[in-house]
VEXBAPA-491764 format. One record per residue (C-alpha): residue in three letters; residue number from 1; x, y, z. Coordinates in steps of 0.001 Angstrom, whole numbers, plus 524288, in hexadecimal, padded with zeros to 5 digits. Layout:
BEGIN
<code:ALA	pos:NUM	c1:X	c2:Y	c3:Z>
...
***
This chain:
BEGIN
<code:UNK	pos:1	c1:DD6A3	c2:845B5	c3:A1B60>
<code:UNK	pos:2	c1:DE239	c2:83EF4	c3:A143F>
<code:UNK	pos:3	c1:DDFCD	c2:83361	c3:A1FAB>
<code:UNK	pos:4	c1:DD105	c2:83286	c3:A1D30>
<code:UNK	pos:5	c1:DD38E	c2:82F5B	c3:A0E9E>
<code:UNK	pos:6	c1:DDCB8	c2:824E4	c3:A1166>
<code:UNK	pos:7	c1:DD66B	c2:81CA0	c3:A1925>
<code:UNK	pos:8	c1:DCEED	c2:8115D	c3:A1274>
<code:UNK	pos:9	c1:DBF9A	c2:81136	c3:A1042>
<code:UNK	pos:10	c1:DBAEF	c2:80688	c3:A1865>
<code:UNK	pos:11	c1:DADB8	c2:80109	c3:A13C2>
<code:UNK	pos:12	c1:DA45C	c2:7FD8A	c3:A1ECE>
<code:UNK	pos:13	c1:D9CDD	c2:7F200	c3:A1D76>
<code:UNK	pos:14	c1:D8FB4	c2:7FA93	c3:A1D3A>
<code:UNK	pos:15	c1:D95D6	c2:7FF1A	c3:A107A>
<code:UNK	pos:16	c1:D950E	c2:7F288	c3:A089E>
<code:UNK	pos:17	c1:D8D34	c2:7F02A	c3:9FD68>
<code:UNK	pos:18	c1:D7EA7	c2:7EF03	c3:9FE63>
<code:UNK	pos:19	c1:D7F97	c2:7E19E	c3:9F6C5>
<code:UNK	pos:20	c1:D8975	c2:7DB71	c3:9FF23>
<code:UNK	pos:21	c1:D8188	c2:7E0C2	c3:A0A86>
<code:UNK	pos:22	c1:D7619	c2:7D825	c3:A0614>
<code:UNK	pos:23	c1:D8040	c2:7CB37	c3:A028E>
<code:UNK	pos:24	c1:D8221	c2:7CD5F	c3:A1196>
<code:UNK	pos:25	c1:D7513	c2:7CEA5	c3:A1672>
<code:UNK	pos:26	c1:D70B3	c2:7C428	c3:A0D22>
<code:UNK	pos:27	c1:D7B54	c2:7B948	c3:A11BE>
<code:UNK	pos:28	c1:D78F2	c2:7BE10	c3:A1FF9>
<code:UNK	pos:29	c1:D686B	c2:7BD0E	c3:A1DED>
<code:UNK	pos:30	c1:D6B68	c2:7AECC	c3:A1648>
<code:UNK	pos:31	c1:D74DA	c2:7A9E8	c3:A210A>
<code:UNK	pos:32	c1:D6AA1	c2:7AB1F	c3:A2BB2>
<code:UNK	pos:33	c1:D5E42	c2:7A5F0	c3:A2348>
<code:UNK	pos:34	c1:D670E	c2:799D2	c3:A1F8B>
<code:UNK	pos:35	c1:D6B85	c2:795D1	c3:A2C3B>
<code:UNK	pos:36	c1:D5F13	c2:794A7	c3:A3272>
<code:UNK	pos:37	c1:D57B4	c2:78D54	c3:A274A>
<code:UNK	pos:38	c1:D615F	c2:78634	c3:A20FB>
<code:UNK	pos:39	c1:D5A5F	c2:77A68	c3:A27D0>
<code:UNK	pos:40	c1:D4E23	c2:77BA6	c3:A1F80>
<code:UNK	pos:41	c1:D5742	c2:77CF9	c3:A1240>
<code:UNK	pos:42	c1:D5D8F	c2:7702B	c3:A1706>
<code:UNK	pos:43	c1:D4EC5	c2:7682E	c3:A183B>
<code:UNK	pos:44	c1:D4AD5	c2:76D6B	c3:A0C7E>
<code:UNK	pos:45	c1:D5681	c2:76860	c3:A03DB>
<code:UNK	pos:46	c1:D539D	c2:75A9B	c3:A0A45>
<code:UNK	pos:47	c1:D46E3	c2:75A42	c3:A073D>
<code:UNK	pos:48	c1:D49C9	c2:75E25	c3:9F92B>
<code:UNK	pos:49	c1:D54DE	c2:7550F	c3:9F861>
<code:UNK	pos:50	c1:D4D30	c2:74A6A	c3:A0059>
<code:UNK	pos:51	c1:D456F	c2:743EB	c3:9F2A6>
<code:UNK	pos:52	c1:D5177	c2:73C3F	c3:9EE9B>
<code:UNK	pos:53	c1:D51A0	c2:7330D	c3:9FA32>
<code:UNK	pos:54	c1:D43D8	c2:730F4	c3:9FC70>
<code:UNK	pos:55	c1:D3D0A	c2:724BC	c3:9F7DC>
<code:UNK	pos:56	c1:D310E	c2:72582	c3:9EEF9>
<code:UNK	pos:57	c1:D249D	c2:726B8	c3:9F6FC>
<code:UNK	pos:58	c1:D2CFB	c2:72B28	c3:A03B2>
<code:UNK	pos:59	c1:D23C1	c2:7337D	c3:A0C4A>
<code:UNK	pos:60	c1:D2631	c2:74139	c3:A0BD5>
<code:UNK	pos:61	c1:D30BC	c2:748AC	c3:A1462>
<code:UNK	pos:62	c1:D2FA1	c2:755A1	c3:A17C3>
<code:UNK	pos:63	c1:D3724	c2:760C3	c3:A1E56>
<code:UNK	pos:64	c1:D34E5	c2:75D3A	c3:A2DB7>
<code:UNK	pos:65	c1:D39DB	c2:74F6B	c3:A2851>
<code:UNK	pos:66	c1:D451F	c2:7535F	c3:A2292>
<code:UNK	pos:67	c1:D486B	c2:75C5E	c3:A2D45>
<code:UNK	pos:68	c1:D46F5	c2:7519C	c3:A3884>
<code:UNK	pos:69	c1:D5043	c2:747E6	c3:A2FFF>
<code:UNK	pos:70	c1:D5BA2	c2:753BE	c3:A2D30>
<code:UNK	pos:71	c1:D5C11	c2:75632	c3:A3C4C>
<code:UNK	pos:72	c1:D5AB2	c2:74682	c3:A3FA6>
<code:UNK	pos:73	c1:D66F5	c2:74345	c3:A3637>
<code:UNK	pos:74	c1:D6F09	c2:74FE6	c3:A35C7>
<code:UNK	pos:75	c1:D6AA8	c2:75669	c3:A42C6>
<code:UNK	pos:76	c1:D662C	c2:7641B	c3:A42F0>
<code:UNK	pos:77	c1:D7299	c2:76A17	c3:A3EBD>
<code:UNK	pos:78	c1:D6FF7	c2:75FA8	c3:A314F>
<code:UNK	pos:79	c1:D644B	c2:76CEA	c3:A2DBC>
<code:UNK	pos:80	c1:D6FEE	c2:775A1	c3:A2B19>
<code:UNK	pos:81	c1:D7629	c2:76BCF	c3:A22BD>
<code:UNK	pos:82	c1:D7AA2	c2:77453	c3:A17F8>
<code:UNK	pos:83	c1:D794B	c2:78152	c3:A1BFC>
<code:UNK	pos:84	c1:D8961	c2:7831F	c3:A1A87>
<code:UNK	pos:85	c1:D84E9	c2:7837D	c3:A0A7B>
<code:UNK	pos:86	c1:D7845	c2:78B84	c3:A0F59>
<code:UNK	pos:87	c1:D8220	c2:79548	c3:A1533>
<code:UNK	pos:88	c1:D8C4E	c2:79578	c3:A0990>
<code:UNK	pos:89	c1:D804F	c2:79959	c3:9FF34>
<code:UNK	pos:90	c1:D78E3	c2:7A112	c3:A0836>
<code:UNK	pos:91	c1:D81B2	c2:7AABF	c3:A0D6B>
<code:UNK	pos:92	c1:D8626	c2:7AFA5	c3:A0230>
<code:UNK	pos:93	c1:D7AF5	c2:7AA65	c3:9F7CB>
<code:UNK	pos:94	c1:D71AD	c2:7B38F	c3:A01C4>
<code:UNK	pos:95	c1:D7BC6	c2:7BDE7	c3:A0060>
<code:UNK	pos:96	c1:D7D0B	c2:7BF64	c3:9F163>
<code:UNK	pos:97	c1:D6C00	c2:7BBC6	c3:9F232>
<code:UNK	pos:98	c1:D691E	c2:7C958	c3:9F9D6>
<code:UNK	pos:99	c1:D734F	c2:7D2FC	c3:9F3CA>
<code:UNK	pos:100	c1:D7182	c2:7CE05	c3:9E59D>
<code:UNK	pos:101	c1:D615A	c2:7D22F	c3:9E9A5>
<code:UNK	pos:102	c1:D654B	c2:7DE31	c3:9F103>
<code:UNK	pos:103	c1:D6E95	c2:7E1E1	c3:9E34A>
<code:UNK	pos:104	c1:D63F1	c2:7DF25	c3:9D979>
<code:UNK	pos:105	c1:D59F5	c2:7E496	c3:9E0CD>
<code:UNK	pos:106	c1:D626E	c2:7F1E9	c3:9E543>
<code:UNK	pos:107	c1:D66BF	c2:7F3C5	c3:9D5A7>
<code:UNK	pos:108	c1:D5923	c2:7EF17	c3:9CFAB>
<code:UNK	pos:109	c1:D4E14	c2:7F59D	c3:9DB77>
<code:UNK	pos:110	c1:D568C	c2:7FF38	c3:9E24D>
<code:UNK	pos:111	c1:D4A56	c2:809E2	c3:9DFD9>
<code:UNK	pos:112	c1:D3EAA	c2:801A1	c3:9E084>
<code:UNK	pos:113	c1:D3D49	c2:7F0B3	c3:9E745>
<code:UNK	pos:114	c1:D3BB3	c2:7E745	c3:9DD4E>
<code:UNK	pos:115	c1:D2D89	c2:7E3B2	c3:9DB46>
<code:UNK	pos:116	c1:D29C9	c2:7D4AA	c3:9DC31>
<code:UNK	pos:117	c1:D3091	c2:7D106	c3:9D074>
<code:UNK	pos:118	c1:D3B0B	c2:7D8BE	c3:9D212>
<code:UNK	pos:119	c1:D3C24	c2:7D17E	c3:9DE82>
<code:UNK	pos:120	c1:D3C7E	c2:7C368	c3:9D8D3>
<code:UNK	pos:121	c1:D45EA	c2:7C71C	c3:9CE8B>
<code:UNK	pos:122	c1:D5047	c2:7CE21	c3:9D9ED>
<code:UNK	pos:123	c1:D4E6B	c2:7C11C	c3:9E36C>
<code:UNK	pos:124	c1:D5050	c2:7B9AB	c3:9D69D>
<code:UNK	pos:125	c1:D5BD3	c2:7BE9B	c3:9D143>
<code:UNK	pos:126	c1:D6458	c2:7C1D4	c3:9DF95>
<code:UNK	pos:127	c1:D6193	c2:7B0BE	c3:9E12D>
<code:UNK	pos:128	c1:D64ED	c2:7AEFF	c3:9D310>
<code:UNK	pos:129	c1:D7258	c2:7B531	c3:9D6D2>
<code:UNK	pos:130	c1:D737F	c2:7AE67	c3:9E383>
<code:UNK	pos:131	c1:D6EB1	c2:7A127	c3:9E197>
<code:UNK	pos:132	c1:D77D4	c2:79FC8	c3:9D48E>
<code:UNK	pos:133	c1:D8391	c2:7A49D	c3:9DD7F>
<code:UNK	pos:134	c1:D80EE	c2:79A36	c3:9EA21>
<code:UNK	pos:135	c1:D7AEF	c2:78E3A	c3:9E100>
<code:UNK	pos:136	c1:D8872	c2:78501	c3:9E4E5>
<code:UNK	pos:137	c1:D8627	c2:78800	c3:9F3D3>
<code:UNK	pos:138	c1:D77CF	c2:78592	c3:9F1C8>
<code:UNK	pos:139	c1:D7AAF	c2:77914	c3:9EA9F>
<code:UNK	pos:140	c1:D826E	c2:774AA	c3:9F6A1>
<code:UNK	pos:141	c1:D7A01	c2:77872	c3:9FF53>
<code:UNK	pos:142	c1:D6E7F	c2:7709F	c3:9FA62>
<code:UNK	pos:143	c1:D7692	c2:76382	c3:9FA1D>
<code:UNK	pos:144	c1:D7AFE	c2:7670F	c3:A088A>
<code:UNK	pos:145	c1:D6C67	c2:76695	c3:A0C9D>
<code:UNK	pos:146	c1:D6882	c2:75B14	c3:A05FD>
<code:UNK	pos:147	c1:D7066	c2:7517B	c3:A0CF4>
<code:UNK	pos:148	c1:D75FE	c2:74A9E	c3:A0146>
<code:UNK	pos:149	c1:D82AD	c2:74EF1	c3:A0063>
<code:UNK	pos:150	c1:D8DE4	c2:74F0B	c3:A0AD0>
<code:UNK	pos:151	c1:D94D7	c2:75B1C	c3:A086D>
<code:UNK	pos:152	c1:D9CBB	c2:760A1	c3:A16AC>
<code:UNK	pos:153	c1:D9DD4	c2:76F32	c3:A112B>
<code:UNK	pos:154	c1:D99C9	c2:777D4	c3:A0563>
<code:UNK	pos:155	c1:DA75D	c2:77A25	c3:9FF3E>
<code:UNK	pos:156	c1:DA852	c2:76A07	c3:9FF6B>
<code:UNK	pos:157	c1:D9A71	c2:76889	c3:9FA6E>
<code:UNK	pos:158	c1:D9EE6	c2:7727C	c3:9EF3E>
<code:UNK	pos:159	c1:DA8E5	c2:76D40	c3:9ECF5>
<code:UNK	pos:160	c1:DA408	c2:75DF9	c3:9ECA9>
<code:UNK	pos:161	c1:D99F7	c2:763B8	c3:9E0AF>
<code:UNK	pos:162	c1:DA390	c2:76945	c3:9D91E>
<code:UNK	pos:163	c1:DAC85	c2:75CB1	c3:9DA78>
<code:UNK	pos:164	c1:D9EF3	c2:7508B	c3:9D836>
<code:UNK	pos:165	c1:D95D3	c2:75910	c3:9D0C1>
<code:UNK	pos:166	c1:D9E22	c2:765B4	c3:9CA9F>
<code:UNK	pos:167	c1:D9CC8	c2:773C2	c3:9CD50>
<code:UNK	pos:168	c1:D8FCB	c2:7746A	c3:9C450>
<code:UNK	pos:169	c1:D88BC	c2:76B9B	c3:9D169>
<code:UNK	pos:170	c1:D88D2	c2:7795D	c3:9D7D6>
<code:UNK	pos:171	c1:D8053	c2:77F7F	c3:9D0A0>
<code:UNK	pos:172	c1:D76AE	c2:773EE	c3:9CF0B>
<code:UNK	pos:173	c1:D6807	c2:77805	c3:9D16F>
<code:UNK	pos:174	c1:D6BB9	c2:7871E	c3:9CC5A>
<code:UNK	pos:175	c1:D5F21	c2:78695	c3:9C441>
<code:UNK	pos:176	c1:D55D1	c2:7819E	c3:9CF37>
<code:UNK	pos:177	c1:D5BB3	c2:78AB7	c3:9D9D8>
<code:UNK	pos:178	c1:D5B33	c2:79730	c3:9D1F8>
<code:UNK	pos:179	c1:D4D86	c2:79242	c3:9CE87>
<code:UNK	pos:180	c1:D4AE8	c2:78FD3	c3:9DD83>
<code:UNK	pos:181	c1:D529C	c2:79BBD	c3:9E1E6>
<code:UNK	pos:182	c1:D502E	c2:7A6E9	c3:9D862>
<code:UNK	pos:183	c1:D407A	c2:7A7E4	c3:9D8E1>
<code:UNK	pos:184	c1:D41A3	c2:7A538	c3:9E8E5>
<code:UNK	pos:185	c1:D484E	c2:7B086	c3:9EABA>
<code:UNK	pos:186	c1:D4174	c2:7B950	c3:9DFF2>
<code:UNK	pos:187	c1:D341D	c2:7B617	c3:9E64E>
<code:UNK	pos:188	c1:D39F0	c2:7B702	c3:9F462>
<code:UNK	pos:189	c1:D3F7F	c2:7C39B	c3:9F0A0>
<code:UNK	pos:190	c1:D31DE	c2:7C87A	c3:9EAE2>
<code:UNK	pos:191	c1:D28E9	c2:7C23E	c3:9F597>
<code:UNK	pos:192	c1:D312F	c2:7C782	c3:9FF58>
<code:UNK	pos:193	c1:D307E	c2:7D430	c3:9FADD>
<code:UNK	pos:194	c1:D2270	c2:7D617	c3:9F5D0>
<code:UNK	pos:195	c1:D2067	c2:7CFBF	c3:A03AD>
<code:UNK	pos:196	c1:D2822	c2:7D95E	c3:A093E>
<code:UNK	pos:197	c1:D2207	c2:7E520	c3:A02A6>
<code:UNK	pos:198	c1:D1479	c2:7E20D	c3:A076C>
<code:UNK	pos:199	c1:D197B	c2:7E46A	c3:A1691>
<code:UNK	pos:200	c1:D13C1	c2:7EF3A	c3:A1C5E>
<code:UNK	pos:201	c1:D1B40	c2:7FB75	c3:A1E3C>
<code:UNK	pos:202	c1:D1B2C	c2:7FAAA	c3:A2CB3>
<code:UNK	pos:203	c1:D2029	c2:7ED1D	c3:A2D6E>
<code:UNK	pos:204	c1:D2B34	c2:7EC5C	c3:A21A1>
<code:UNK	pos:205	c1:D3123	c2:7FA18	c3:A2B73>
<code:UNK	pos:206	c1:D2EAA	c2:7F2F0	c3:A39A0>
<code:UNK	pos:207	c1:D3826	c2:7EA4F	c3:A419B>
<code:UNK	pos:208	c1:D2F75	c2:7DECD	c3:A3D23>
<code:UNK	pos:209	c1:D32D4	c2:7E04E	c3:A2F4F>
<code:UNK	pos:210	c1:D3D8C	c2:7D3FF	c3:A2FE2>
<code:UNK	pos:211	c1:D31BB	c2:7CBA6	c3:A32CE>
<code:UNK	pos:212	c1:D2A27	c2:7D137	c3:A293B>
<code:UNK	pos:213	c1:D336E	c2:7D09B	c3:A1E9B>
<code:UNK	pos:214	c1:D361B	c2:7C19D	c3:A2313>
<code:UNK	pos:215	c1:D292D	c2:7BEBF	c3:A23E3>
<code:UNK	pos:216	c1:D2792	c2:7C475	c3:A13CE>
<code:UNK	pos:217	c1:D3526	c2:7BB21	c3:A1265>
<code:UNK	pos:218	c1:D2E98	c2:7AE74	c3:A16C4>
<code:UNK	pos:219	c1:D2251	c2:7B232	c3:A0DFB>
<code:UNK	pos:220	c1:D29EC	c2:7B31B	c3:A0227>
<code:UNK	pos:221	c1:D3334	c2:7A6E9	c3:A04FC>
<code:UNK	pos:222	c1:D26EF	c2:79DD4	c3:A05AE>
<code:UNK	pos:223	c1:D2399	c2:7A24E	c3:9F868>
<code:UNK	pos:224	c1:D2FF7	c2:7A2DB	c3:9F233>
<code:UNK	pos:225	c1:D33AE	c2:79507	c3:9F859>
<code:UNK	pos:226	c1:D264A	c2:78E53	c3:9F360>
<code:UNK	pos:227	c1:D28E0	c2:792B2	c3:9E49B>
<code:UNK	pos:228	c1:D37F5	c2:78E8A	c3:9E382>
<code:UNK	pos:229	c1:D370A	c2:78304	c3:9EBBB>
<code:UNK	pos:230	c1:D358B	c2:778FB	c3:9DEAE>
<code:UNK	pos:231	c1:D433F	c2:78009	c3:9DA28>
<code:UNK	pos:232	c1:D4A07	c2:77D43	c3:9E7E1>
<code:UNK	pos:233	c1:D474F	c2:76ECC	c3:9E61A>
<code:UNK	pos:234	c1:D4C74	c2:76D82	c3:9D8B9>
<code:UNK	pos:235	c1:D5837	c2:774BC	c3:9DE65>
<code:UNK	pos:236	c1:D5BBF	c2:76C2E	c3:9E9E2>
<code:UNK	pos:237	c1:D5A2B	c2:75F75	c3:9E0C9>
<code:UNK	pos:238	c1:D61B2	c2:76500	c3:9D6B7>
<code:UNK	pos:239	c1:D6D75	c2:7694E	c3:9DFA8>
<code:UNK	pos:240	c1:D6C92	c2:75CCC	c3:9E839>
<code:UNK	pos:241	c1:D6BB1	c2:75306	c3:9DC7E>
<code:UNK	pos:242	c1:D7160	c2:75AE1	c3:9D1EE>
<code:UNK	pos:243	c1:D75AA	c2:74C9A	c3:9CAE4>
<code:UNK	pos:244	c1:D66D4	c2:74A32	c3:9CA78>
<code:UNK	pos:245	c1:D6297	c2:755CE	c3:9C398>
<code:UNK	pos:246	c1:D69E6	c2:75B72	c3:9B6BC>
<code:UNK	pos:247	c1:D6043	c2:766F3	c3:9B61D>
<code:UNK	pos:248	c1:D55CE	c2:76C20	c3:9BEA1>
<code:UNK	pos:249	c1:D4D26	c2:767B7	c3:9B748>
<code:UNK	pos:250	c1:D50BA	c2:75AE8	c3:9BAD0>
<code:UNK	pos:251	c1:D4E27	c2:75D62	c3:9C919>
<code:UNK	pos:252	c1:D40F5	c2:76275	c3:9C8DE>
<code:UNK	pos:253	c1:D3D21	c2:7588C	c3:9BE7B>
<code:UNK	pos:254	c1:D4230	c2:74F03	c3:9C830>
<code:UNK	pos:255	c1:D3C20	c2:754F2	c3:9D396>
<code:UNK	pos:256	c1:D2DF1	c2:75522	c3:9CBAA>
<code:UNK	pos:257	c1:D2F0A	c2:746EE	c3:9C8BE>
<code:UNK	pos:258	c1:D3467	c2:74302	c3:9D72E>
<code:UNK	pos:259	c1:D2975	c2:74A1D	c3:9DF83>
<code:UNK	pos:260	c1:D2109	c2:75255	c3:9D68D>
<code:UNK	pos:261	c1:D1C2D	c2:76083	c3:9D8C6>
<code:UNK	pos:262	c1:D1F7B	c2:76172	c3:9E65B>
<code:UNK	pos:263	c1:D2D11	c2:75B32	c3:9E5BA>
<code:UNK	pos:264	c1:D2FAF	c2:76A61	c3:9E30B>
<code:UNK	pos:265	c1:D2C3E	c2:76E54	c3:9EED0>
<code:UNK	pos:266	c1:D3474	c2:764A6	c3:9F85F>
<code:UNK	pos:267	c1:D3AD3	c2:76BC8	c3:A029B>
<code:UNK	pos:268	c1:D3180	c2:77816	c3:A0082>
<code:UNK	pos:269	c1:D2D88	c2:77B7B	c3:A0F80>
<code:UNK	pos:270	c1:D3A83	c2:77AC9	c3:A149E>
<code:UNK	pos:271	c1:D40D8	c2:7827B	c3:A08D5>
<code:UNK	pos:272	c1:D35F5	c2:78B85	c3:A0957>
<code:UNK	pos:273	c1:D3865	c2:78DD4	c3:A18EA>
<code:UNK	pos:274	c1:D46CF	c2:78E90	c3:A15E1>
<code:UNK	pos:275	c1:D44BE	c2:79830	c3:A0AF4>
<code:UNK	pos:276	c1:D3B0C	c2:7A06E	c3:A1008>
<code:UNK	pos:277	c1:D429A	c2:7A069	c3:A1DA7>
<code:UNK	pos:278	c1:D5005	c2:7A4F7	c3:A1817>
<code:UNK	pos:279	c1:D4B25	c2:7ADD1	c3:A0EAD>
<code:UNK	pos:280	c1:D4242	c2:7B455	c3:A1749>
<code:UNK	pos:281	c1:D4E59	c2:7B5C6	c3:A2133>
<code:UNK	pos:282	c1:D5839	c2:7B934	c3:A1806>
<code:UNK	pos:283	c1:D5121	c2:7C441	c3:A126F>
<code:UNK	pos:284	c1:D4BBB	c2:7C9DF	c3:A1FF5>
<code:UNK	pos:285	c1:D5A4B	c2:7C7F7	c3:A24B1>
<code:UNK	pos:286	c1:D5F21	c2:7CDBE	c3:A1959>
<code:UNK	pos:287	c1:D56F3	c2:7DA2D	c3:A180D>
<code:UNK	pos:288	c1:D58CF	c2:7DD89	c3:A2662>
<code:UNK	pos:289	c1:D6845	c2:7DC06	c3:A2540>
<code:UNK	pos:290	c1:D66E9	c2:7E62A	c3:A1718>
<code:UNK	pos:291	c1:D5EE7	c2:7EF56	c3:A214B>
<code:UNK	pos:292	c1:D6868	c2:7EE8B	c3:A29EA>
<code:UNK	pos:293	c1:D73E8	c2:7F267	c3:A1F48>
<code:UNK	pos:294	c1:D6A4E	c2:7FE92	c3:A1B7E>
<code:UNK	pos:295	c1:D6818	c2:7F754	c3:A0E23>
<code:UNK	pos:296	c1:D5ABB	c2:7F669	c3:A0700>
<code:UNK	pos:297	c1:D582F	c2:7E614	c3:A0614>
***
C-alpha cells in the first residue's frame, strides 16, 4: 500500500486540458490548410502590391498573369515564397484562434449553441485575441510576399524593422487587419454554423459528414471573403508601405483616389479561394481531430 502511495502521478497526455487540446488541433488543422494554399496568399499580395509600379493607363493584370510571371522569374518553388512567416503565425496564431473559441464558447454556451449573433461575436472576439497576438509575424509575412524587400529569414526580417523603422513598424496595419480579420471570422463562424444546423439529421451523423461540413465551410468563406475584402487591401498597403500611410485612413483615401470603388477589391478571387479554402479545411480538420479527443468542437 505504502509503495502505491509513493510512486508519482504520471499525467497521460489524454489528460491535458481541453483548451490546450484545441491550441493543438488548431495549429495541426492551420499547418495543413497553409501549406497547400500558401500559393494563392502569395498572388494575391502581388496583385495588391502590384499598383505602385504600373504606369497610368497600363492594361489590366490579373491572377493567371501574375501567376505565369512568379513561376517564369522565381520558378515554382518562388509560390511558397514566404510561407516560413506563414508557418511562424499560423501554427501557433491557429492555435490560440481555436482554443480562445472553444474557451469562450465552453464558459459562455456550455448548455445551449450560440445563436447567429452569438456566433459573430465568439468568431469575433477568439480573432480579436489572436490576430493582436501574431500582428509582427503577419507584418513580415506580407512584405515576404510582395517581393519588395530582401529579407533571408524571419528573425532577420524582425529584426531589420526594429533596427530602419522601430519596433512600432510591427504593428503597422493593426486597425485594418482587426477590421479585415474580426468580422471574417464572426460571419465565418455564424455562416458556418447556421449552415451547419440546416444539415439533415442523417447526413451531419453519416461518414459523409466531413464533406458536408466542408462543403457549409466553402459557403461561408465566399461570403465572409466578399465583405472584408476592401479591409485586406488597406491592410497589405499599409504594412508594405507603412512610410506612405500615417493612418489608415490615409490608405483607403489613397486607394479611392488611385483606382476608385473597385481598387478595394484587387486581389479578391484569389484571397477569396485562399480564404474560403483554408478556413473550410481548418475547421473540417479541426472538428474531426476534437472528435477524435472525445471533445465537443
Amino acid at each position: 500500500m505504502q509503495e502505491k502511495q509513493d510512486q508519482p502521478l504520471k499525467r497521460s497526455p489524454g489528460k491535458a486540458h481541453p483548451a490546450l487540446k484545441a491550441f493543438m488541433c488548431g495549429s495541426l488543422s492551420g499547418t495543413c490548410s497553409t501549406l497547400l494554399f500558401q500559393p494563392l496568399d502569395l498572388v494575391k499580395t502581388r496583385l495588391q502590391t502590384l499598383h505602385s509600379n504600373m504606369q497610368p493607363g497600363s492594361a489590366r493584370v490579373g491572377m493567371v498573369t501574375v501567376f505565369l510571371s512568379v513561376v517564369r522569374t522565381e520558378k515554382l518553388i518562388g509560390l511558397w515564397k514566404g510561407v516560413s512567416p506563414s508557418f511562424v503565425r499560423t501554427i501557433p496564431g491557429v492555435g490560440i484562434y481555436f482554443s480562445t473559441y472553444y474557451s469562450l464558447k465552453q464558459h459562455y454556451f456550455l448548455e445551449q449553441g450560440p445563436g447567429a449573433l452569438e456566433s459573430v461575436l465568439l468568431g469575433a472576439g477568439a480573432r480579436t485575441v489572436a490576430g493582436v497576438c501574431m500582428l509582427p509575424v503577419t507584418v513580415i509575412k506580407t512584405r515576404f510576399e510582395s517581393g519588395r524587400y530582401s529579407y533571408v529569414s524571419v528573425a532577420g526580417a524582425l529584426r531589420s524593422v526594429c533596427q530602419t523603422e522601430g519596433p512600432r513598424a510591427l504593428f503597422s496595419g493593426l486597425t485594418a487587419t482587426l477590421l479585415r480579420d474580426a468580422p471574417f471570422s464572426g460571419l465565418y463562424v455564424m455562416f458556418y454554423s447556421q449552415g451547419k444546423n440546416t444539415l439533415p439529421q442523417e447526413i451531419s451523423t453519416s461518414p459523409y459528414a466531413p464533406l458536408a461540413n466542408f462543403s457549409c465551410g466553402i459557403l461561408a468563406g465566399v461570403l465572409a471573403s466578399l465583405v472584408t475584402q476592401p479591409a485586406d487591401v488597406v491592410k497589405t498597403h499599409v504594412q508594405v508601405s507603412p512610410h506612405l500611410y500615417k493612418r489608415t485612413a490615409d490608405a483607403v483615401r489613397y486607394i479611392y483616389n488611385e483606382h476608385g470603388f473597385q481598387g478595394f477589391f484587387r486581389g479578391g478571387v484569389p484571397r477569396s479561394l485562399r480564404r474560403t479554402m483554408i478556413a473550410a479545411m481548418a475547421w473540417t480538420v479541426y472538428e474531426q481531430l476534437m472528435a477524435r479527443m472525445g471533445l465537443k468542437s
